[in-house]
GUFI-773054 format. One record per residue: residue number from 1; residue in one letter; z, x, y of N, C-alpha, C in turn. Coordinates in steps of 0.05 Angstrom, whole numbers, plus 5000, padded with zeros to 4 digits. Each point is the difference from the previous one (the first is absolute). Example, Ala and Ser with C-alpha at 12.3 -4.5 7.8 and 13.67 -1.06 7.14 Angstrom:
{pos = 1	code = A	n.w = 5156	n.u = 5264	n.v = 4886	ca.w = 5000	ca.u = 4982	ca.v = 5024	c.w = 5000	c.u = 5018	c.v = 5024} $
{pos = 2	code = S	n.w = 4986	n.u = 4993	n.v = 5021	ca.w = 5001	ca.u = 5016	ca.v = 5024	c.w = 5014	c.u = 4985	c.v = 5022} $
! end
This chain:
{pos = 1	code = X	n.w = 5000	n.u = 5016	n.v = 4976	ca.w = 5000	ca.u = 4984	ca.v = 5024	c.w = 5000	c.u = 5017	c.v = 5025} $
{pos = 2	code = X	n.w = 5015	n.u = 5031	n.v = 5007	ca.w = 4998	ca.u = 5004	ca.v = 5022	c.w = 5018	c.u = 4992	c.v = 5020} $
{pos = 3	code = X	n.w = 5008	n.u = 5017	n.v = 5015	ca.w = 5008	ca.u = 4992	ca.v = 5029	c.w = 4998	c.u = 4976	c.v = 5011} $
{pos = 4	code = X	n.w = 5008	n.u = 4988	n.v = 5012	ca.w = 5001	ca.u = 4969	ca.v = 5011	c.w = 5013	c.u = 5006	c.v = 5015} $
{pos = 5	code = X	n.w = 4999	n.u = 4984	n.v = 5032	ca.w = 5018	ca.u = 5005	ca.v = 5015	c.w = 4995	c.u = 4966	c.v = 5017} $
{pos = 6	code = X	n.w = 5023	n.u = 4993	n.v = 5005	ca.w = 5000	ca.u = 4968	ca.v = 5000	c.w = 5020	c.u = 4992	c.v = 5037} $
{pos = 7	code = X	n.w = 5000	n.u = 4983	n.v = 5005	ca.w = 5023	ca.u = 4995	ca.v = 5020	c.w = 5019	c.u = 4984	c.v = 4994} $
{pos = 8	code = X	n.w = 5026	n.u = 5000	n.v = 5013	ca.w = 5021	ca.u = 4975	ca.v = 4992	c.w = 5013	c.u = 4994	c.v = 5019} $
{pos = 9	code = X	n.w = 5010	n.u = 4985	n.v = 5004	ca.w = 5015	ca.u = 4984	ca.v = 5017	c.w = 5024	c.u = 5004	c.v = 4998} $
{pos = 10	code = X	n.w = 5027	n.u = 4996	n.v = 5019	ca.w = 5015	ca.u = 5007	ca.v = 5003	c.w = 5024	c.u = 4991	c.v = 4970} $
{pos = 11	code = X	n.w = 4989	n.u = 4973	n.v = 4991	ca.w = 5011	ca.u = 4995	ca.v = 4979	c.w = 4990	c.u = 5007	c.v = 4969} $
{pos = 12	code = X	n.w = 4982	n.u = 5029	n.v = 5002	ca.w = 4985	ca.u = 5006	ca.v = 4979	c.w = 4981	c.u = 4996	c.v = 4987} $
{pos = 13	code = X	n.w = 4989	n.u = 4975	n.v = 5009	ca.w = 4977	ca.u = 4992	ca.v = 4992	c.w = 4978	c.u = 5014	c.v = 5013} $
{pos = 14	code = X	n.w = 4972	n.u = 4988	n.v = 4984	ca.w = 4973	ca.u = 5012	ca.v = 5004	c.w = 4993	c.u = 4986	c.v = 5019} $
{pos = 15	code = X	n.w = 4978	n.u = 5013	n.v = 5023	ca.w = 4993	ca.u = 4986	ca.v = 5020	c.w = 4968	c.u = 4993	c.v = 4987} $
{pos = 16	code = X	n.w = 4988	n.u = 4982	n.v = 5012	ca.w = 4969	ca.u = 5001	ca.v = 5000	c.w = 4990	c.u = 5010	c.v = 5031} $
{pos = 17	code = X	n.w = 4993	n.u = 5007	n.v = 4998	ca.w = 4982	ca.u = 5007	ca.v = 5027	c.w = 4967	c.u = 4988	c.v = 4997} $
{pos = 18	code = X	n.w = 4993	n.u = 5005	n.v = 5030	ca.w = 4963	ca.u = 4992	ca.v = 5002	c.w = 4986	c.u = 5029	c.v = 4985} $
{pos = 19	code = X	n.w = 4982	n.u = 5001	n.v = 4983	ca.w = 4988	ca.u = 5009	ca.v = 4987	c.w = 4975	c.u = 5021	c.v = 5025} $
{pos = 20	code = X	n.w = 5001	n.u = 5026	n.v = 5009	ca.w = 4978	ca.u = 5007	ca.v = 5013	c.w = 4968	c.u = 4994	c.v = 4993} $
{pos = 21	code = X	n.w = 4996	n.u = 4990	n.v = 4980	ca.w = 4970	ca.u = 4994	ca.v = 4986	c.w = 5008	c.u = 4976	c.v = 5002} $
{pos = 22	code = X	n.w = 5018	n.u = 4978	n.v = 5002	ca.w = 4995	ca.u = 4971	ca.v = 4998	c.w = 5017	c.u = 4998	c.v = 4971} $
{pos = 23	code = X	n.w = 5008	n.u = 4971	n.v = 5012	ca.w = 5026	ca.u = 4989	ca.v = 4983	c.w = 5026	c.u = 5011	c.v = 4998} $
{pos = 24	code = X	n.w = 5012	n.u = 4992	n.v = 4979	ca.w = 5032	ca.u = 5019	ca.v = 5008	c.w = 5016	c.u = 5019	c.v = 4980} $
{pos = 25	code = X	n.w = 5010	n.u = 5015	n.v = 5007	ca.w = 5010	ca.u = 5024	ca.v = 4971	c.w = 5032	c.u = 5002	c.v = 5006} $
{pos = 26	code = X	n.w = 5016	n.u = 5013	n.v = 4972	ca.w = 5024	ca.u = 5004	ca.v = 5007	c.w = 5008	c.u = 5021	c.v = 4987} $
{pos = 27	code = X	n.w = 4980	n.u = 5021	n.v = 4992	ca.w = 5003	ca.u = 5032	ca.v = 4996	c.w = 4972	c.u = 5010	c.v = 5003} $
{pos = 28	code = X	n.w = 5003	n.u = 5026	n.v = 4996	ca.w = 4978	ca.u = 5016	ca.v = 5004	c.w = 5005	c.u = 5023	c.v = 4981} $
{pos = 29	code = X	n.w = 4978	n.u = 5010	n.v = 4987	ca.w = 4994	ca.u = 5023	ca.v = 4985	c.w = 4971	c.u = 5003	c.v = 5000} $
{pos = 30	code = X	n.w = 5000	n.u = 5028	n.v = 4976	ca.w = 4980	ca.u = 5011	ca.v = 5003	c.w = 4994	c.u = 5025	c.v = 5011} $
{pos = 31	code = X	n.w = 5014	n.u = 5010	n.v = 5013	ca.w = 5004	ca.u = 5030	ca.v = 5018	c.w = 5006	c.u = 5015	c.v = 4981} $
{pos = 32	code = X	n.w = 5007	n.u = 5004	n.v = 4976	ca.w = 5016	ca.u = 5017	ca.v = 4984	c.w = 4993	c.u = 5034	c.v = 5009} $
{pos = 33	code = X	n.w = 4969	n.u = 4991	n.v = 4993	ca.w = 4988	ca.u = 5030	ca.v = 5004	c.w = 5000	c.u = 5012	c.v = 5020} $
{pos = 34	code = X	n.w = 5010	n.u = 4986	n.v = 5025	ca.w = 5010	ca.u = 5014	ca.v = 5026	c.w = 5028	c.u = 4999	c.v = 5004} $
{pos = 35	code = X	n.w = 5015	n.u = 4998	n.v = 4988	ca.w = 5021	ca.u = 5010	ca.v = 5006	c.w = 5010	c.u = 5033	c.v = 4984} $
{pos = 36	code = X	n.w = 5008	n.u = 5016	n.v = 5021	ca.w = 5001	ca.u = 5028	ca.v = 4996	c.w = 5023	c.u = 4997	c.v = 4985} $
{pos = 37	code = X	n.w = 5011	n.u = 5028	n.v = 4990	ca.w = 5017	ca.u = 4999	ca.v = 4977	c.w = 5028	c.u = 5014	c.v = 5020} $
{pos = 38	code = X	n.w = 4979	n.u = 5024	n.v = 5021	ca.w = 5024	ca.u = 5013	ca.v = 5014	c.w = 4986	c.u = 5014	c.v = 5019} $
{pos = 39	code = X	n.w = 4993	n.u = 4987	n.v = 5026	ca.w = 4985	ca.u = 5011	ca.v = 5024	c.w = 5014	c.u = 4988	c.v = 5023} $
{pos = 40	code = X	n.w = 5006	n.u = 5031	n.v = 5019	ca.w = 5013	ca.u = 4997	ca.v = 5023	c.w = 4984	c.u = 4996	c.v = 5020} $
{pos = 41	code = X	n.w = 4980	n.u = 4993	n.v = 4994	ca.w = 4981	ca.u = 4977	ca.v = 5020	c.w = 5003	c.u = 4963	c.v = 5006} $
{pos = 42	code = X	n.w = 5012	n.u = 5002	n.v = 4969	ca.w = 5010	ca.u = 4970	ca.v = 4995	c.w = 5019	c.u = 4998	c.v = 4987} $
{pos = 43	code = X	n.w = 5026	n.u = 5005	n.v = 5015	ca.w = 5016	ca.u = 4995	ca.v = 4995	c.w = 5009	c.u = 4973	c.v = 4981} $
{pos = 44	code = X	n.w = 5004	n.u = 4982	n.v = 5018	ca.w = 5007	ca.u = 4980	ca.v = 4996	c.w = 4976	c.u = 4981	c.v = 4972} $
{pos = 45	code = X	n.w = 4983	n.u = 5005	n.v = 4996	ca.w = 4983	ca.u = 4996	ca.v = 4973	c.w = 5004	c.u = 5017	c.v = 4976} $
{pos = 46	code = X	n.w = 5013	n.u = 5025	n.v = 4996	ca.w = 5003	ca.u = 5021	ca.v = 4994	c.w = 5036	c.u = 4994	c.v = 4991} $
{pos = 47	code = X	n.w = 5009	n.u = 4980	n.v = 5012	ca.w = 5027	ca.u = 4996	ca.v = 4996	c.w = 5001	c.u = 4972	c.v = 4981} $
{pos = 48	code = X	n.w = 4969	n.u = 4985	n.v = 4997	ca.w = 5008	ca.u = 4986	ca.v = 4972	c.w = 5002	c.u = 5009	c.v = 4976} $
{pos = 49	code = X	n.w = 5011	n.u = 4980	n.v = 4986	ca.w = 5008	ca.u = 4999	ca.v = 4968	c.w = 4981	c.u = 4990	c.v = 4988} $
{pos = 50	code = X	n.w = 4985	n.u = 5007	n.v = 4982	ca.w = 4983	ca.u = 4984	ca.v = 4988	c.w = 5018	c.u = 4985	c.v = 4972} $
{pos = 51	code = X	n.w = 5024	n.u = 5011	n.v = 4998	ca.w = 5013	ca.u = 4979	ca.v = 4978	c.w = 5024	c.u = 4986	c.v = 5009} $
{pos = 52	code = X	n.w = 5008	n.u = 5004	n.v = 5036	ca.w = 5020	ca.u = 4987	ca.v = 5000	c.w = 4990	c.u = 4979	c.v = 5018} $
{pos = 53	code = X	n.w = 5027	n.u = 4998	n.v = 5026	ca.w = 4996	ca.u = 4978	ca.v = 5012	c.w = 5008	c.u = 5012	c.v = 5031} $
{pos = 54	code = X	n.w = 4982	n.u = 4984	n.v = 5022	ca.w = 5018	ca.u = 5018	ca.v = 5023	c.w = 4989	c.u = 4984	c.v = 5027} $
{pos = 55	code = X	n.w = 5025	n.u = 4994	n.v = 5011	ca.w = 4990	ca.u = 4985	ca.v = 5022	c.w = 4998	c.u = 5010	c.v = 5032} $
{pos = 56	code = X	n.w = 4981	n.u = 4999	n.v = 5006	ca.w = 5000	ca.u = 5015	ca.v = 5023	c.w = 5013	c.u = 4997	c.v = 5027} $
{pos = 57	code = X	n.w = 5021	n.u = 5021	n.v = 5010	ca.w = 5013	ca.u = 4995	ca.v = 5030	c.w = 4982	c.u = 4987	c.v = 5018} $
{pos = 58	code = X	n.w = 5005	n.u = 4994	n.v = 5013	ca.w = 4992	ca.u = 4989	ca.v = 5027	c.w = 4982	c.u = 5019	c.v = 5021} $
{pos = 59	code = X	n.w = 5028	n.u = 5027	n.v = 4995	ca.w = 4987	ca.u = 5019	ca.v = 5022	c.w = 4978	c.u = 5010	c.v = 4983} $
{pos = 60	code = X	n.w = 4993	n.u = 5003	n.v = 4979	ca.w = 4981	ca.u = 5020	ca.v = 4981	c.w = 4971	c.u = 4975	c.v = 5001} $
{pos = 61	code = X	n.w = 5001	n.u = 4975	n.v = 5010	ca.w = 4976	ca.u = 4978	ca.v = 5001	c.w = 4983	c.u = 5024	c.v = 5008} $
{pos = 62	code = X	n.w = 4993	n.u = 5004	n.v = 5024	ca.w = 4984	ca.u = 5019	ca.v = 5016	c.w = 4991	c.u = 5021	c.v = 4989} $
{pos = 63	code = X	n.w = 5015	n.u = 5012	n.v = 5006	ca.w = 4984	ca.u = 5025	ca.v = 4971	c.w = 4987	c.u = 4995	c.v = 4981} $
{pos = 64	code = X	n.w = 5012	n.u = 4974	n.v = 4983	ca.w = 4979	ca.u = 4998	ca.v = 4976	c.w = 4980	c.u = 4987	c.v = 5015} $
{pos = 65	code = X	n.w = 4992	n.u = 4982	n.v = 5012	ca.w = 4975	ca.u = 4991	ca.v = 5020	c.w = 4983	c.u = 5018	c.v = 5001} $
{pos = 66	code = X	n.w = 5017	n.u = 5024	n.v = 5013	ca.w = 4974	ca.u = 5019	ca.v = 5004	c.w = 4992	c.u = 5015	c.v = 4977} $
{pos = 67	code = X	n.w = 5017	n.u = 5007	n.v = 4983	ca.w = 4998	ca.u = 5012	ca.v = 4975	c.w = 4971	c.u = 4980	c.v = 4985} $
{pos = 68	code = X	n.w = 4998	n.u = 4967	n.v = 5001	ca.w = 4992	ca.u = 4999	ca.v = 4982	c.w = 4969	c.u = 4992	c.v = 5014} $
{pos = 69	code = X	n.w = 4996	n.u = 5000	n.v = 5026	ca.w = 4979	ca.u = 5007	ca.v = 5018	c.w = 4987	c.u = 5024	c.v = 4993} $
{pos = 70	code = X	n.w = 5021	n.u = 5018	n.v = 4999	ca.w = 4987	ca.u = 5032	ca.v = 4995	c.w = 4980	c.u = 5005	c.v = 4969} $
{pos = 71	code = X	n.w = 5018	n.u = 4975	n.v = 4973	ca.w = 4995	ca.u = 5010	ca.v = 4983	c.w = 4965	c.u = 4972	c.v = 4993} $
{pos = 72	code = X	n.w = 4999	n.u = 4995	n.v = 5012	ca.w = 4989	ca.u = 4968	ca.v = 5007	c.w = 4966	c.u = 5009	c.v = 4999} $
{pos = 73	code = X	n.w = 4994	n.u = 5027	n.v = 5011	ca.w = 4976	ca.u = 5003	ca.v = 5001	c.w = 4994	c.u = 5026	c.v = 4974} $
{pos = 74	code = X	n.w = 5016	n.u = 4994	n.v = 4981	ca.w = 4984	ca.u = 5019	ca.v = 4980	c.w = 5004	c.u = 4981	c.v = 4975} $
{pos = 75	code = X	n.w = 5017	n.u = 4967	n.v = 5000	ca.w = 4996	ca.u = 4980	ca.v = 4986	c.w = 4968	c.u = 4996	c.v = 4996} $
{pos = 76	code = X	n.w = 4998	n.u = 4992	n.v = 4972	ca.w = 4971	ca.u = 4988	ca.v = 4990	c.w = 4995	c.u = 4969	c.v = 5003} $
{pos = 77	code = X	n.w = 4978	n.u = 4988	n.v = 5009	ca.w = 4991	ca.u = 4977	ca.v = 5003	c.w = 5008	c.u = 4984	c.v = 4979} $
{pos = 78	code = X	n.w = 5013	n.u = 4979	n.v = 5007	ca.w = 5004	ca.u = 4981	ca.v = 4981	c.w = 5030	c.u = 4992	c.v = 4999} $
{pos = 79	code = X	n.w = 5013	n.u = 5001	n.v = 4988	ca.w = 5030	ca.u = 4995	ca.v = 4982	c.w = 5020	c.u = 5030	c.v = 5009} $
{pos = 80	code = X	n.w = 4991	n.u = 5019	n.v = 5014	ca.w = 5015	ca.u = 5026	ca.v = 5015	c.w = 5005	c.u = 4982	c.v = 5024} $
{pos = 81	code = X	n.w = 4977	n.u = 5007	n.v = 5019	ca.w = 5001	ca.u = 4978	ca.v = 5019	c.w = 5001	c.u = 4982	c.v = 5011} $
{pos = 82	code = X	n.w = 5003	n.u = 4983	n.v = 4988	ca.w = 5011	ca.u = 4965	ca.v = 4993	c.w = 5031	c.u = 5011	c.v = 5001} $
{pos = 83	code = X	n.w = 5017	n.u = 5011	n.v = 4981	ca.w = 5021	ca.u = 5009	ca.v = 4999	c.w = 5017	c.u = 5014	c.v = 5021} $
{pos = 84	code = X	n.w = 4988	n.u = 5020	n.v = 5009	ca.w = 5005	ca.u = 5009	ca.v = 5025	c.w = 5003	c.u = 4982	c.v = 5017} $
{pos = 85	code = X	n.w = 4974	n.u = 4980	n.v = 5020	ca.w = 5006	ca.u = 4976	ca.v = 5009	c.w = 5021	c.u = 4989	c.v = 4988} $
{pos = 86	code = X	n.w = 5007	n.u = 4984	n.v = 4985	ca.w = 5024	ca.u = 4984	ca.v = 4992	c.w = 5023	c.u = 5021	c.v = 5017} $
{pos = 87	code = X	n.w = 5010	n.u = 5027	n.v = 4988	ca.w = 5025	ca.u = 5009	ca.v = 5004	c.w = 5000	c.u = 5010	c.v = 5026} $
{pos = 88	code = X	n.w = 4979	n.u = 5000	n.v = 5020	ca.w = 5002	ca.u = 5000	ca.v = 5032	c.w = 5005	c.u = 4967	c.v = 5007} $
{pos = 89	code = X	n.w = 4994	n.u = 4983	n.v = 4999	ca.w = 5003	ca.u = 4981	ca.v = 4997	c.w = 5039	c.u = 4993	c.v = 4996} $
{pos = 90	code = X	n.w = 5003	n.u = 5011	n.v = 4979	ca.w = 5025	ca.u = 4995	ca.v = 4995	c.w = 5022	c.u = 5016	c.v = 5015} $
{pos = 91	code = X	n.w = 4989	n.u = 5024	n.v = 5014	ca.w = 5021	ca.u = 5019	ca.v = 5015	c.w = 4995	c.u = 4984	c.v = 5021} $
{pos = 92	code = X	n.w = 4975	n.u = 4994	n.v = 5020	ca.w = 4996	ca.u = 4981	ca.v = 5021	c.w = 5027	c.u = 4978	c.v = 4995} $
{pos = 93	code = X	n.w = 5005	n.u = 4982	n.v = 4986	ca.w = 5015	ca.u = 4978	ca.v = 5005	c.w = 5030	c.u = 5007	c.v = 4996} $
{pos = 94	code = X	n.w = 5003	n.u = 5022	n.v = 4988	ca.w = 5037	ca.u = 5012	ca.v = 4995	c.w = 4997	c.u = 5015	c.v = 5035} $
{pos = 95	code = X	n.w = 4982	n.u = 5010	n.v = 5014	ca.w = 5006	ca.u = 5014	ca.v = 5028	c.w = 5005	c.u = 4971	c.v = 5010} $
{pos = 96	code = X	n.w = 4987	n.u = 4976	n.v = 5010	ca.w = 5003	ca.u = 4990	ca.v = 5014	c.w = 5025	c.u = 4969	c.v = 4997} $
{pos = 97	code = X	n.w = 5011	n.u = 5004	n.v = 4968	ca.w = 5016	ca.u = 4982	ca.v = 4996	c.w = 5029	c.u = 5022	c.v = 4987} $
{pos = 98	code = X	n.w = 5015	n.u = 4996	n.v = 5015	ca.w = 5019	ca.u = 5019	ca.v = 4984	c.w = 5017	c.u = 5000	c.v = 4979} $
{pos = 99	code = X	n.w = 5002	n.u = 4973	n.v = 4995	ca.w = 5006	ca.u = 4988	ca.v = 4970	c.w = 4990	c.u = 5003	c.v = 4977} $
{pos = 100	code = X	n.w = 4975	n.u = 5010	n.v = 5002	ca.w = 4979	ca.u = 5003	ca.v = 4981	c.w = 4993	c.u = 5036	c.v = 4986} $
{pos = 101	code = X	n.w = 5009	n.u = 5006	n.v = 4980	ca.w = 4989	ca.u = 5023	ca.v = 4988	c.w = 4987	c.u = 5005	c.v = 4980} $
{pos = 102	code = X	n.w = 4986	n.u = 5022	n.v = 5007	ca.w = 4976	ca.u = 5004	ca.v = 4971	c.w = 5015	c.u = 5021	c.v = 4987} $
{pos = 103	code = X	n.w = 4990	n.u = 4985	n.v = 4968	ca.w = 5019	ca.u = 5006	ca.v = 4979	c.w = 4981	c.u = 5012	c.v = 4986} $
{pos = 104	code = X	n.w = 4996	n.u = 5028	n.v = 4984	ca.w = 4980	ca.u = 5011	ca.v = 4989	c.w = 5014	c.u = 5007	c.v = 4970} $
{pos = 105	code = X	n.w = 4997	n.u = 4984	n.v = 4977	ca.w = 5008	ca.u = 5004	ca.v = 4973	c.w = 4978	c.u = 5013	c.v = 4981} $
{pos = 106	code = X	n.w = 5004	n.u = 5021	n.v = 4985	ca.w = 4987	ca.u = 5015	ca.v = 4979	c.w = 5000	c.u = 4984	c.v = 4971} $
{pos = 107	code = X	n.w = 4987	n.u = 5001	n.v = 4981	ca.w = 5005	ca.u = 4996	ca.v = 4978	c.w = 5014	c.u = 5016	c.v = 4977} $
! end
């Protein structure tokens, strides 16, 4: 299954959000192959688990934004970047609601 990284609400639940392609989603994957294992360029992508669970601070939203902007243009057409979209998408709505965090679980 991969990486998944989802949002929740203050009472733990999954959010749906608006879908960037149309309609609506309530995780995102697919990135596997861009996420680094241990690069001080990307920190904060570089700091997932691919087998655990980990929810991201508040202050660290930003960084990964840009982190996943940065990693965004060497994604492959299709289901990379579809994925990518989704999890900008999902850092977008945890910056601007502060109740809301993206939760990134490994298998």
């Amino acid at each position: 299954m991969g990486l998944v990284a989802e949002v929740r609400g203050a009472d733990g639940q999954r959010v749906t959000l608006d879908d960037p392609s149309g309609g609506t989603f309530d995780a995102a994957g697919d990135f596997d192959r861009l996420i680094p294992a241990d690069s001080p360029d990307l920190p904060a992508l570089s700091a997932l688990d691919p087998y655990g669970e980990w929810t991201v601070p508040f202050d660290r939203l930003s960084d990964l934004a840009a982190e996943v902007a940065s990693v965004r243009r060497d994604a492959r057409p299709g289901p990379e970047e579809h994925g990518l979209d989704r999890l900008s998408a999902l850092i977008s709505a945890c910056l601007t609601q502060e109740d809301l965090v993206v939760v990134f679980a490994g298998d």
